[in-house]
C-alpha positions as CSV (number, residue, x, y, z in Angstrom):
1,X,-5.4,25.8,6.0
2,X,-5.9,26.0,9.9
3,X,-8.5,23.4,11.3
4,X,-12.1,24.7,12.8
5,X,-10.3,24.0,16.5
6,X,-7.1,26.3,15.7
7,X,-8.9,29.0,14.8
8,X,-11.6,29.3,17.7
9,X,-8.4,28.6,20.1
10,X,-6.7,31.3,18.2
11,X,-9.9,33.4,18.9
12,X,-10.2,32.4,22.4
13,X,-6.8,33.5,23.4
14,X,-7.8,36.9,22.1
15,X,-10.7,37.6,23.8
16,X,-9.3,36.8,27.1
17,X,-6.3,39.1,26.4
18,X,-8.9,41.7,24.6
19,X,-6.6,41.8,21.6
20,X,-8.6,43.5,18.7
21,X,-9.9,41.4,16.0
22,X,-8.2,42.3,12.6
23,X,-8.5,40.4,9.5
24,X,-11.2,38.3,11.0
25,X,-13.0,37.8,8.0
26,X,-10.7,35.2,6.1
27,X,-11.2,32.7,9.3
28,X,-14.7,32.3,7.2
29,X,-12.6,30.7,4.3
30,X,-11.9,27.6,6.8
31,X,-13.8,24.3,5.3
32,X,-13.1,22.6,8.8
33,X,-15.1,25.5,10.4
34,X,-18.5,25.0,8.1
35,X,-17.8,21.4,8.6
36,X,-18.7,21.5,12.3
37,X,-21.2,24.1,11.3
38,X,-23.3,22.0,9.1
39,X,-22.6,19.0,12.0
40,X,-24.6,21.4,14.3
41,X,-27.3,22.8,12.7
42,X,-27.9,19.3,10.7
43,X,-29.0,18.5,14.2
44,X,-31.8,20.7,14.6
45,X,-35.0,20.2,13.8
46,X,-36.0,23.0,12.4
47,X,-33.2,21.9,9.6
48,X,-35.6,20.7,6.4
49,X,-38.3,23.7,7.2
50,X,-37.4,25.6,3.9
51,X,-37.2,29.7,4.7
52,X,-38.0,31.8,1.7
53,X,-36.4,29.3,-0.5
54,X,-38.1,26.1,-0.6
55,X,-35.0,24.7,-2.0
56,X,-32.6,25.9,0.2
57,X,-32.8,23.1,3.1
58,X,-29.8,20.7,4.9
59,X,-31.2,18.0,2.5
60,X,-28.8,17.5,-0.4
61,X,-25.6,18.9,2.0
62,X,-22.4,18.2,0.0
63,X,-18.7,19.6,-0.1
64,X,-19.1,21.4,-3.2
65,X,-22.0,23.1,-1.6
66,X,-20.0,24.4,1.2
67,X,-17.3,25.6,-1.1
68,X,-19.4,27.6,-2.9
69,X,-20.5,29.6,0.1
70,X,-16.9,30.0,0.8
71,X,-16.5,31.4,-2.6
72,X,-19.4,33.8,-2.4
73,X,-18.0,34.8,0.9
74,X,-14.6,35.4,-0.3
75,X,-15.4,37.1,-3.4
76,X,-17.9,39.2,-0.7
77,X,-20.5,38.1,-3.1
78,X,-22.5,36.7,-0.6
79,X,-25.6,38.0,0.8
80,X,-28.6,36.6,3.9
81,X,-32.0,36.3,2.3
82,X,-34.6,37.6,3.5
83,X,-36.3,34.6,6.3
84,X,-39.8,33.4,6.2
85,X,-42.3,34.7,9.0
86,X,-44.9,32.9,10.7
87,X,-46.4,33.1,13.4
88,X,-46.8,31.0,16.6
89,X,-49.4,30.7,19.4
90,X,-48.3,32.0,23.3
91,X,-49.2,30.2,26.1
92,X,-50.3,33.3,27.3
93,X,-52.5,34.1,24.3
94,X,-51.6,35.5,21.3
95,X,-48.8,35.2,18.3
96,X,-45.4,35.3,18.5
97,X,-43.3,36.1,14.9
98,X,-40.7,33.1,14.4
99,X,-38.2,33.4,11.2
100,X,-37.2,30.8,9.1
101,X,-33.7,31.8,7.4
102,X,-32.6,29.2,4.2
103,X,-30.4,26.8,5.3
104,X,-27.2,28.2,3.5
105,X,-27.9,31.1,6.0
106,X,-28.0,29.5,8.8
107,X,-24.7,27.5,7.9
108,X,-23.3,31.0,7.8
109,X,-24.8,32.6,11.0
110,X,-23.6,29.2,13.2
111,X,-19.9,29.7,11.2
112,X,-19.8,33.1,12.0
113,X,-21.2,32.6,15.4
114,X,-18.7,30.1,16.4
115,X,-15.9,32.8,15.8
116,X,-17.5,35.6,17.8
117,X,-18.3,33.3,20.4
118,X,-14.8,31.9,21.1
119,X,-14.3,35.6,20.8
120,X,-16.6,37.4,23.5
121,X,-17.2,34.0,25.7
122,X,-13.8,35.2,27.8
123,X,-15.6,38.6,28.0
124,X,-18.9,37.6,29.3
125,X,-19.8,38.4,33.0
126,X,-20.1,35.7,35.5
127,X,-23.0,37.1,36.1
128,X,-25.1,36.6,32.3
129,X,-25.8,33.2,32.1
130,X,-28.7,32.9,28.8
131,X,-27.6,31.4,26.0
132,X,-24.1,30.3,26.9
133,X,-21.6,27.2,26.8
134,X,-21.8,25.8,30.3
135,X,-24.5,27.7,31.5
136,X,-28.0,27.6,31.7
137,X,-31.2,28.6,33.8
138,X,-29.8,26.1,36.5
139,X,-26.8,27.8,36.7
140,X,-28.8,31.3,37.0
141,X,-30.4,30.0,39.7
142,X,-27.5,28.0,41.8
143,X,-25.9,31.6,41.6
144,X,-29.3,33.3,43.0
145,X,-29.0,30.6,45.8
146,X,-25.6,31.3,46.4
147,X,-25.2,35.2,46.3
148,X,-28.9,36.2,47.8
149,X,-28.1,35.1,51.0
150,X,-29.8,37.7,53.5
151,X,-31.7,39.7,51.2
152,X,-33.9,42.8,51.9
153,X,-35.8,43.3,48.4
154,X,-35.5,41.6,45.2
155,X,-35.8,43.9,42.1
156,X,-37.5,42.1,39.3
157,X,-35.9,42.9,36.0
158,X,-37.4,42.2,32.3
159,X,-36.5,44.2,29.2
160,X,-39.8,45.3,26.7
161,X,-39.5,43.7,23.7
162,X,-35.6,43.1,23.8
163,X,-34.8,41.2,21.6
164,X,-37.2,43.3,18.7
165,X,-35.9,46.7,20.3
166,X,-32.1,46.3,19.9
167,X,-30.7,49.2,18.0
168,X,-28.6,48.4,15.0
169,X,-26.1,51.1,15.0
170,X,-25.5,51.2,19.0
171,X,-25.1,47.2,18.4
172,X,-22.4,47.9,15.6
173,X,-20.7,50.6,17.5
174,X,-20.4,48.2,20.2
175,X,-18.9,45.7,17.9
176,X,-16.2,48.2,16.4
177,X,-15.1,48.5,19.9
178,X,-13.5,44.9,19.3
179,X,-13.6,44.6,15.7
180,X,-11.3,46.2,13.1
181,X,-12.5,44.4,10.1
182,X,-14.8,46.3,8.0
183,X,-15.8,43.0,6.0
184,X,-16.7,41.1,9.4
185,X,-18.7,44.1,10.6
186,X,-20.3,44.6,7.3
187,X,-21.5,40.7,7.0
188,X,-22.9,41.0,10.5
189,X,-25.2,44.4,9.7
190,X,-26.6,42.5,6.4
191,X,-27.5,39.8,8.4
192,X,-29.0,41.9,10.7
193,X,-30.7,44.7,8.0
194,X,-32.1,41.1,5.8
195,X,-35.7,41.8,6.8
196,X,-37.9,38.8,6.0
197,X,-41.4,38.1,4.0
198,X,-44.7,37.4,5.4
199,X,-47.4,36.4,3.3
200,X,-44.8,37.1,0.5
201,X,-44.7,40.8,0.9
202,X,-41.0,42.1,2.0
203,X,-40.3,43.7,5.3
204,X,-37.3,45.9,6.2
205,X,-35.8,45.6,9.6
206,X,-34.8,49.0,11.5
207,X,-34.4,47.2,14.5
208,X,-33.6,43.9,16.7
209,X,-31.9,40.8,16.4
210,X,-33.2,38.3,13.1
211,X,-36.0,36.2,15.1
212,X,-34.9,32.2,14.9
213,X,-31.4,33.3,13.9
214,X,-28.6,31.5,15.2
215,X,-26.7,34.4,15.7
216,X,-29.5,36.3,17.2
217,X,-28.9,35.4,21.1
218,X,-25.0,35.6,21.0
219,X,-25.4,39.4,19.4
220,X,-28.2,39.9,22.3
221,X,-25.6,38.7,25.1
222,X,-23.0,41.1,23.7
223,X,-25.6,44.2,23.6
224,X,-26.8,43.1,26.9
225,X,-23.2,43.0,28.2
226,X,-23.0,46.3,28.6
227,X,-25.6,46.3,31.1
228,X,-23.7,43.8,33.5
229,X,-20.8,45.7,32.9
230,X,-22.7,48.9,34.4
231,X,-24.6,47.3,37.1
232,X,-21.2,45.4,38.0
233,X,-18.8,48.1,37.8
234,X,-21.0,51.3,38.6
235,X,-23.9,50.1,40.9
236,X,-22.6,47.4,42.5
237,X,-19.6,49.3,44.0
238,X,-21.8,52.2,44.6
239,X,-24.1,50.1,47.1
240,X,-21.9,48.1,48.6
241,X,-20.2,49.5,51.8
242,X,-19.5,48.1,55.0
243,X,-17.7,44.2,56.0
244,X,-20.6,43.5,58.8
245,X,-23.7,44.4,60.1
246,X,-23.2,46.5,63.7
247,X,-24.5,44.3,66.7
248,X,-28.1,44.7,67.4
249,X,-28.2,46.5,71.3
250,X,-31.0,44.7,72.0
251,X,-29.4,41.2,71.3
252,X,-26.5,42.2,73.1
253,X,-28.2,43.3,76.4
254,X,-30.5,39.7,76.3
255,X,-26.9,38.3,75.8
256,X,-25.8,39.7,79.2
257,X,-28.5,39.1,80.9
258,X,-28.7,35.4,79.9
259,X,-25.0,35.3,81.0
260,X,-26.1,36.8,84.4
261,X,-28.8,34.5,84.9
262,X,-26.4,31.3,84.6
263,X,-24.0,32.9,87.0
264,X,-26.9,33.5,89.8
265,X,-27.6,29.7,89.1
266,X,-31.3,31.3,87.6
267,X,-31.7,28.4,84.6
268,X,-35.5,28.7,84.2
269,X,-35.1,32.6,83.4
270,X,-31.7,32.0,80.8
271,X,-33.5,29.4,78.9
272,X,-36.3,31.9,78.8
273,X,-33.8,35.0,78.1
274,X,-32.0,32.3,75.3
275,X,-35.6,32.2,73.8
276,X,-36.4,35.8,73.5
277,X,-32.7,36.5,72.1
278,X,-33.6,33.6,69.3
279,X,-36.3,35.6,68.2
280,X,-34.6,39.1,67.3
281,X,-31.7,39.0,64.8
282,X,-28.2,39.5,66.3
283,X,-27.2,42.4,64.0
284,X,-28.7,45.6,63.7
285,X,-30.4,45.2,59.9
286,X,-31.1,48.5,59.6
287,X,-27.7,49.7,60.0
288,X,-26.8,52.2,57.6
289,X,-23.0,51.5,57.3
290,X,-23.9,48.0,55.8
291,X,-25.2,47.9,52.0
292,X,-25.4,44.7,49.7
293,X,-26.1,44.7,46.2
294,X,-25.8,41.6,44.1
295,X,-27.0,40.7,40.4
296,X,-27.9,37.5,38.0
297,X,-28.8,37.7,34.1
298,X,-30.2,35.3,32.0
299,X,-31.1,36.6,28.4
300,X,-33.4,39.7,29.0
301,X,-34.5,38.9,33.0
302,X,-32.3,39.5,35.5
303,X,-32.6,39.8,39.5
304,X,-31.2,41.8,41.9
305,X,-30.9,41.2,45.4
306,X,-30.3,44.2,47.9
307,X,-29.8,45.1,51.6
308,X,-30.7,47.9,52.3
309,X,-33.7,50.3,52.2
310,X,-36.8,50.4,49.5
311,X,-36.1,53.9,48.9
312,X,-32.3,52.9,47.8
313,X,-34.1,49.7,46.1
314,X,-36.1,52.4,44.1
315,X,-33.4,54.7,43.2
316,X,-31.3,51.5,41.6
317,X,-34.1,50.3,39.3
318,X,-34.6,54.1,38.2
319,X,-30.9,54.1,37.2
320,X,-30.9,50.7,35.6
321,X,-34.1,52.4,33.4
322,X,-32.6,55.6,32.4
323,X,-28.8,53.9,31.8
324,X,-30.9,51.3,29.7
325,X,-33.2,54.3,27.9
326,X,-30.2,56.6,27.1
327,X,-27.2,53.9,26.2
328,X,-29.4,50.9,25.0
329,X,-32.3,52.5,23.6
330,X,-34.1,49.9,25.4
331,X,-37.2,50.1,28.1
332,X,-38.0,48.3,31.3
333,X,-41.1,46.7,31.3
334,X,-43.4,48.4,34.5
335,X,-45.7,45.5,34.9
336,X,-42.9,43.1,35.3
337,X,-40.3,45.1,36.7
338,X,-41.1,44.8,40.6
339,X,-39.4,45.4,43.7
340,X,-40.8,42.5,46.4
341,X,-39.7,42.4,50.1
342,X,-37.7,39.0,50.1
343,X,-39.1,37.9,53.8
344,X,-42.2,38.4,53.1
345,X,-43.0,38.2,48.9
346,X,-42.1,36.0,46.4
347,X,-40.1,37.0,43.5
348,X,-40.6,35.2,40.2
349,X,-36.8,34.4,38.3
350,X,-37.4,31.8,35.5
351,X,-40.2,29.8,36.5
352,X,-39.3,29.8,40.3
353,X,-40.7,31.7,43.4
354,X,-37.7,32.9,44.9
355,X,-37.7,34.2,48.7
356,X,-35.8,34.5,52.2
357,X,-36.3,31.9,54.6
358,X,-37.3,33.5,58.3
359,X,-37.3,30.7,60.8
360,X,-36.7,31.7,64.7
361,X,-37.8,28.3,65.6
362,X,-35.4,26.0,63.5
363,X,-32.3,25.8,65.3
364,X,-29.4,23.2,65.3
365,X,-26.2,23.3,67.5
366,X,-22.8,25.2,65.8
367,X,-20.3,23.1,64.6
368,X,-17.6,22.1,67.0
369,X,-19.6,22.8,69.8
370,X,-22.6,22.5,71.9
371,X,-24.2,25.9,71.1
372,X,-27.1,26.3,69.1
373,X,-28.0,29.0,65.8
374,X,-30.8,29.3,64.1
375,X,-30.5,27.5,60.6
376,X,-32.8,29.0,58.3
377,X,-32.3,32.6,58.9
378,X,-31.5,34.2,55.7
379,X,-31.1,31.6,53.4
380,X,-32.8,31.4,49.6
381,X,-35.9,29.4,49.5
382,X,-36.5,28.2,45.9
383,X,-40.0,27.0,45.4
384,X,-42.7,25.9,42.4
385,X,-44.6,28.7,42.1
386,X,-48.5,28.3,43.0
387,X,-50.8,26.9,40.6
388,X,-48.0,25.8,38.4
389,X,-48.5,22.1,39.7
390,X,-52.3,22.2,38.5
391,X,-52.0,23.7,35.2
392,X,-49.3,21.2,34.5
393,X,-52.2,19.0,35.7
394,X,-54.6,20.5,33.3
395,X,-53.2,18.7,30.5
396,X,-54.5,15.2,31.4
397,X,-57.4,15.9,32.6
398,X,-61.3,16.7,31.5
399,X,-64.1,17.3,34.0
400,X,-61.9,16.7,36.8
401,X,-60.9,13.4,35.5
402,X,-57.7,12.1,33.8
403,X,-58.6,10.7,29.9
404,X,-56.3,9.1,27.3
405,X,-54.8,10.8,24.9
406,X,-55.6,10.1,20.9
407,X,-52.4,11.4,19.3
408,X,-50.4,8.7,20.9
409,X,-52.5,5.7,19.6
410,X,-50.9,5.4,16.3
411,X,-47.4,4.4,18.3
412,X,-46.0,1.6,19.9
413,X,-46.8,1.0,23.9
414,X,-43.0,1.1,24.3
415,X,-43.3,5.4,22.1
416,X,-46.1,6.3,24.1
417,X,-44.4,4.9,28.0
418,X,-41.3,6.8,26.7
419,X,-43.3,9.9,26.2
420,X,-44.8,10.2,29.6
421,X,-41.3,9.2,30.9
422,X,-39.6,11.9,29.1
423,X,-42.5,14.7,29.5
424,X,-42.2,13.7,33.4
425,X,-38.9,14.0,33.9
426,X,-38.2,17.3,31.9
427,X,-40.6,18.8,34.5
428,X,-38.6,16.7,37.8
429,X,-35.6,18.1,35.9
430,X,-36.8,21.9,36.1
431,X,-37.8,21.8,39.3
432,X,-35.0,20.1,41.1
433,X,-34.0,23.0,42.7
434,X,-37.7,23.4,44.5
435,X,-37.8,22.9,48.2
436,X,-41.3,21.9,47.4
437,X,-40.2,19.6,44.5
438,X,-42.7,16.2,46.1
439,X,-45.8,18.5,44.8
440,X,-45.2,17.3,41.8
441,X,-46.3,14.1,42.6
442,X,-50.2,14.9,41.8
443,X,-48.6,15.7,38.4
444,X,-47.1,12.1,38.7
445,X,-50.5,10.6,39.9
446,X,-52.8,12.3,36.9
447,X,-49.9,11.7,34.2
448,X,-49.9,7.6,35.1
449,X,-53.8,6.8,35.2
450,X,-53.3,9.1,31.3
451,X,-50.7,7.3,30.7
452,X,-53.0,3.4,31.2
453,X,-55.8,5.0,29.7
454,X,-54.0,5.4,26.5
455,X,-52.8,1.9,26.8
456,X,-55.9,0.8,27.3
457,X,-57.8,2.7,24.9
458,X,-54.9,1.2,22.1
459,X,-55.8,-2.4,22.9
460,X,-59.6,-2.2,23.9
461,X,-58.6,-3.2,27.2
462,X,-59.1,-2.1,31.1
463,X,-56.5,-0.3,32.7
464,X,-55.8,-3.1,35.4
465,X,-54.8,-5.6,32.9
466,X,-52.4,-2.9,31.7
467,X,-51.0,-2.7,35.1
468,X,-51.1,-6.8,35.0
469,X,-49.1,-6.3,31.9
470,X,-46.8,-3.9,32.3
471,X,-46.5,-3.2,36.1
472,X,-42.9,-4.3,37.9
473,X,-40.0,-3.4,40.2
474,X,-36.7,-1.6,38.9
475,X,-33.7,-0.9,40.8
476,X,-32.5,2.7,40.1
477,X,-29.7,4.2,42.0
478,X,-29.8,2.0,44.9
479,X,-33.4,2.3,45.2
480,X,-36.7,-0.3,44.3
481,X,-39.4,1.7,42.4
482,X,-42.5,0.3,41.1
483,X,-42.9,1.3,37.4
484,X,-44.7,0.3,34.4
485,X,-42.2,-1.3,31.8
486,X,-42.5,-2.3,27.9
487,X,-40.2,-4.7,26.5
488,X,-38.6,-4.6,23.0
489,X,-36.3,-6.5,21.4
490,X,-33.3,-4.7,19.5
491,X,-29.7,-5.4,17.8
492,X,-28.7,-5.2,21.7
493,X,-30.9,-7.1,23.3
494,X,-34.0,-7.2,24.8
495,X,-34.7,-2.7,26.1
496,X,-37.6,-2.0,28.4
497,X,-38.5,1.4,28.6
498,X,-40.1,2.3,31.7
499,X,-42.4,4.8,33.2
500,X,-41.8,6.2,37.4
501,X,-38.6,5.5,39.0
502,X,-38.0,9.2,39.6
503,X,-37.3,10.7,42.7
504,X,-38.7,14.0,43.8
505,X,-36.2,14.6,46.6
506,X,-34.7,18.1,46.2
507,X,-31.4,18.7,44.5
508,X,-28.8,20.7,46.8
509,X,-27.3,23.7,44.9
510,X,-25.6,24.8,48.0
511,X,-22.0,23.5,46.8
512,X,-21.1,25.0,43.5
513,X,-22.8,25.9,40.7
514,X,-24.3,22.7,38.1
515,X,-23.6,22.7,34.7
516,X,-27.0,22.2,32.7
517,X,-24.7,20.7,29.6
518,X,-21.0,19.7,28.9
519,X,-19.4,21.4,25.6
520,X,-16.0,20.6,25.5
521,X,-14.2,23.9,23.4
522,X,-17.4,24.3,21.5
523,X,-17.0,21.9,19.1
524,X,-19.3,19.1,18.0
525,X,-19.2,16.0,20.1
526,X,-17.8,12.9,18.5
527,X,-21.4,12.3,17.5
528,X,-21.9,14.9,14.9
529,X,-18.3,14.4,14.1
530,X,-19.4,11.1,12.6
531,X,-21.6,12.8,10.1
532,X,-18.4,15.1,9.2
533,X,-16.5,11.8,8.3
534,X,-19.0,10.3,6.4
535,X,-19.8,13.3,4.4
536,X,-15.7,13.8,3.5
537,X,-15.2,9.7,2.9
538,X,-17.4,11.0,-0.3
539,X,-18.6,7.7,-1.1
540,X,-22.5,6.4,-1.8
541,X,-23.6,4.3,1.2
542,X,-26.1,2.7,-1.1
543,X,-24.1,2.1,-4.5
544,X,-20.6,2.7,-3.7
545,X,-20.2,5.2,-6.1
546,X,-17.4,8.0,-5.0
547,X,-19.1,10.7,-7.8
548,X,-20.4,14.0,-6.4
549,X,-21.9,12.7,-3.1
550,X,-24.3,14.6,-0.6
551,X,-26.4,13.7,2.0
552,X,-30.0,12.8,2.0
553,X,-31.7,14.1,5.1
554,X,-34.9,12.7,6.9
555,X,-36.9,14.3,9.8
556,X,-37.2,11.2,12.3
557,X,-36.7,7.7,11.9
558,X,-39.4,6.9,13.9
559,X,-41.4,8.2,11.1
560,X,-40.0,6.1,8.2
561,X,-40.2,3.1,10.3
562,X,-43.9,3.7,10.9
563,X,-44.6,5.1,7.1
564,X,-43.3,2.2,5.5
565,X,-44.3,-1.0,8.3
566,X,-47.0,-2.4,5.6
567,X,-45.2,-1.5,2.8
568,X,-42.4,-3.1,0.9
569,X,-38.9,-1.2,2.0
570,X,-36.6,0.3,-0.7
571,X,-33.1,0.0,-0.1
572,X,-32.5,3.6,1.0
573,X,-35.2,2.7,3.6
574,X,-34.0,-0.8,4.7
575,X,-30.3,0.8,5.0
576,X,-31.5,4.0,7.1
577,X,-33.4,1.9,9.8
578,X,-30.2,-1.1,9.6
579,X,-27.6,2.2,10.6
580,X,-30.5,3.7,12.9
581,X,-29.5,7.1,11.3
582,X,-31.5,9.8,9.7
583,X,-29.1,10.9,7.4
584,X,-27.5,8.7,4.7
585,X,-24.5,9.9,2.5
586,X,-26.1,8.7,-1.2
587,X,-24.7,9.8,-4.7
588,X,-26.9,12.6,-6.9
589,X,-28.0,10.2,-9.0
590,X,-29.1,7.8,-6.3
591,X,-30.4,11.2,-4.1
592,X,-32.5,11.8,-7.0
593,X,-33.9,8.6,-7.3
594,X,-35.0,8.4,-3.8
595,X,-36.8,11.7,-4.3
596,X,-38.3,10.2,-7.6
597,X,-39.8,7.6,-5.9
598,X,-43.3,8.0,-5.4
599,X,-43.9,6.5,-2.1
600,X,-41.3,8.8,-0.6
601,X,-41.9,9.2,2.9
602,X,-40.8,13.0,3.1
């Protein structure tokens, strides 16, 4: 039997030589593949919310229950269930639908998703970056800062309802392009036709991609693919013309006469001549022998940058719309789908304001030599957008003041620091591409006195003896911050989680593009390896026993710990907090009696 990493090389390799897939299907029989399946998903935390089945959850996990599904699948006796709807508020108002498929589907969606991913990756456009290995928003937008150089209008691109709208049978036919395995394709449409329940009433689906299934954006990125393919091989070519700009006339004539000044010995009237030439661009931008056209994806938005004329700009986002409308059977949003002049508007590309810097007055001498060129003519500015900083604010404040907040009481000063800290730097993180990234220090200011309120509201104390504390100096990266630290003793050694220490000097994206993660051939990280071992030793970390073993799943540790500080600890309890894991590899008969108990912490 070929290991999980054979067969998604073997895949790989494949898709990069567009070899049709044939006899895909059996590559589900593969233990090692649901292995690093269950080692993934395990991870999430959506992994003990039960679907339609309030049985069917990653708690209890064993080998024979992964055989099984292998068995079902080989015998094509399998079949998805139907996931559990709910809805979920918007933070623009409203409800969103969110499915909750059974576990044993989801083991099967991330199995099968690993093989069509190995499979398409190699296929994927440079220019899609949602939902991929390597790539992320900050990859989107080190590309936008890279290829919009010079940019006339942006065109603003968002899909209607994309991921609800994608047709099922222009999604399959897609899929038999590659795919000569009937059984493969036929696994994929039940997953996609195995509706769900809502307030346990059935619902069919005619359309989209199962919501909160794993398989959903990798199916979306392959639909989707077709529109980089068009933009990329049938727009792009079709606007593009030209190597450089013609020379503006008037830029050349200032040019001569500055010349001519310096010759007559006339300095006060070429400085002045050198001035008025600094303030009209050297190439004709109008010309109509130059066209640029240039495109980034990430899941349903994407963004266009083009040189050349509104009236062009208009007639590519009507041909995007009809090639999406007639191939895709999918819409372009007209409230969000904008064209914005890039000197003078922002465009709006996943959380950032996104225009052309203009600056005649920033200037700074040419490599090499002693001439001078403007600097920031034509280059991407990548900004917070406005009011961003103050709703972020909003959060930590009432009546214009900052107040504690009363969810984090019940934890420990060191929980409640790290929970600023983390909140904080997610946010610095985001944003590190923001030319205006030190506006998020009022964020900073608003989150610290929240931050000693809490504290202070936990002990019944003032806020400067907190600071008295807690308050001290850190060396991070070469650099002295004042933070606030909390120290805690552990197995090694004393820890001090700390809050501040972050610097909001802007990230350059100028060389390269910035991986947002590191997966290494898309397989689990020695980490969730570990839990793989365990599982396959197939022996009871509490008795010893080597009979039938699974594993017992918890949803944090930081629960159990605080669930259980005034009472007496079980062993299951004591043994989970000594390995600081939340998962422990028990026997059924011991699984069972932790379950039995009744001060079970689940």
């Amino acid at each position: 039997m070929q290991t999980a990493e054979h067969i998604l090389q073997a895949m790989r390799k494949m898709g990069e030589k567009r070899i049709p897939l044939e006899r895909a299907y059996r590559n589900l029989f593969s233990e090692g593949l649901f292995l690093t399946a269950y080692a993934k998903t395990a991870r999430n935390k959506g992994a003990l919310t039960a679907g339609s089945d309030e049985r069917d959850t990653v708690d209890g996990m064993s080998l024979e229950r992964i055989q099984k599904v292998i068995e079902e699948l080989r015998s094509e006796r399998f079949r998805f269930s139907p996931a559990r709807r709910i809805r979920v508020p918007k933070k623009s108002g409203g409800q969103r639908p969110l499915g909750i498929p059974n576990f044993t589907d989801k083991l099967v969606q991330e199995a099968l998703r690993q093989v069509l991913e190995a499979y398409y990756e190699p296929q994927f456009r440079n220019s899609s970056h949602g939902f991929r290995p390597k790539r992320g928003c900050h990859t989107a937008l080190a590309a936008v800062k890279g290829k919009f150089r010079g940019a006339t209008w942006f065109i603003e691109g968002d899909i209607r309802g994309c991921f609800d709208n994608i047709d099922h049978q222009v999604l399959m036919d897609i899929l038999a392009r590659d795919i000569k395995d009937g059984r493969l394709l036929n696994l994929i449409r039940m997953g996609l036709e195995a509706g769900y329940m809502e307030e346990w009433n059935y619902n069919r689906t005619y359309s989209g991609t199962p919501q909160g299934g794993v398989l959903s954006p990798l199916l979306a990125n392959i639909y989707l693919n077709e529109l980089d393919a068009y933009i990329e091989d049938v727009l792009i070519p079709q606007y593009t013309r030209g190597t450089k700009r013609a020379e503006n006339p008037e830029y050349r004539r200032l040019s001569f006469a500055m010349t001519q000044a310096r010759k007559k010995g006339d300095i006060k009237k070429a400085k002045e001549t050198e001035r008025q030439r600094r303030r009209i661009p050297s190439q004709d931008v109008y010309d109509p022998n130059f066209r640029r056209l240039q495109y980034v994806r990430y899941a349903d938005d994407f963004i266009l940058c083009f040189i050349g004329t509104k009236a062009e700009a208009e007639a590519i986002k009507k041909a995007i719309g009809i090639f999406l409308k007639e191939k895709l059977h999918l819409e372009l949003s007209p409230t969000k789908t904008l064209i914005t002049h890039a000197r003078t508007e922002y465009a709006r590309f996943l959380g950032y304001d996104i225009s052309i810097f203009n600056a005649d007055d920033k200037i700074s001498p040419r490599k090499g030599t002693i001439a001078k060129i403007r600097s920031q003519s034509g280059y991407v500015r990548l900004g917070i957008p406005y009011g961003k900083v103050d709703e972020l604010t909003k959060r930590y404040m009432q009546d214009g003041k900052a107040v504690h907040e009363n969810a984090l009481l019940k934890f420990t000063d060191a929980t409640i620091v790290n929970v600023y800290q983390q909140r904080y730097r997610g946010i610095t993180e985001f944003y590190k591409y923001a030319i205006d990234r030190r506006r998020l220090q009022k964020l900073k200011y608003y989150m610290e006195i929240a931050l000693t309120k809490t504290l202070a509201c936990k002990h019944k104390a003032s806020v400067k003896s907190i600071y008295r504390k807690y308050a001290t100096r850190r060396e991070i990266d070469g650099y002295s911050y004042k933070v606030l630290a909390v120290e805690i003793p552990s197995s090694q050694g004393k820890q001090y989680p700390y809050w501040g220490g972050i610097t909001l000097k802007r990230m350059d994206v100028g060389q390269g593009y910035i991986i947002d993660r590191t997966v290494k051939d898309d397989l689990p990280q020695p980490t969730r390896l570990e839990l793989v071992r365990r599982l396959q030793a197939n022996r009871c970390e509490l008795c010893g026993s080597t009979e039938k073993c699974e594993v017992h799943h918890v949803q944090k540790l930081v629960d159990i710990k605080y669930q259980w500080r005034n009472k007496e600890k079980t062993a299951w309890v004591e043994r989970m907090i000594e390995l600081r894991r939340r998962t422990l590899v028990v026997c059924t008969e011991c699984h069972h009696e932790i379950h039995s108990m009744q001060q079970q912490p689940i």
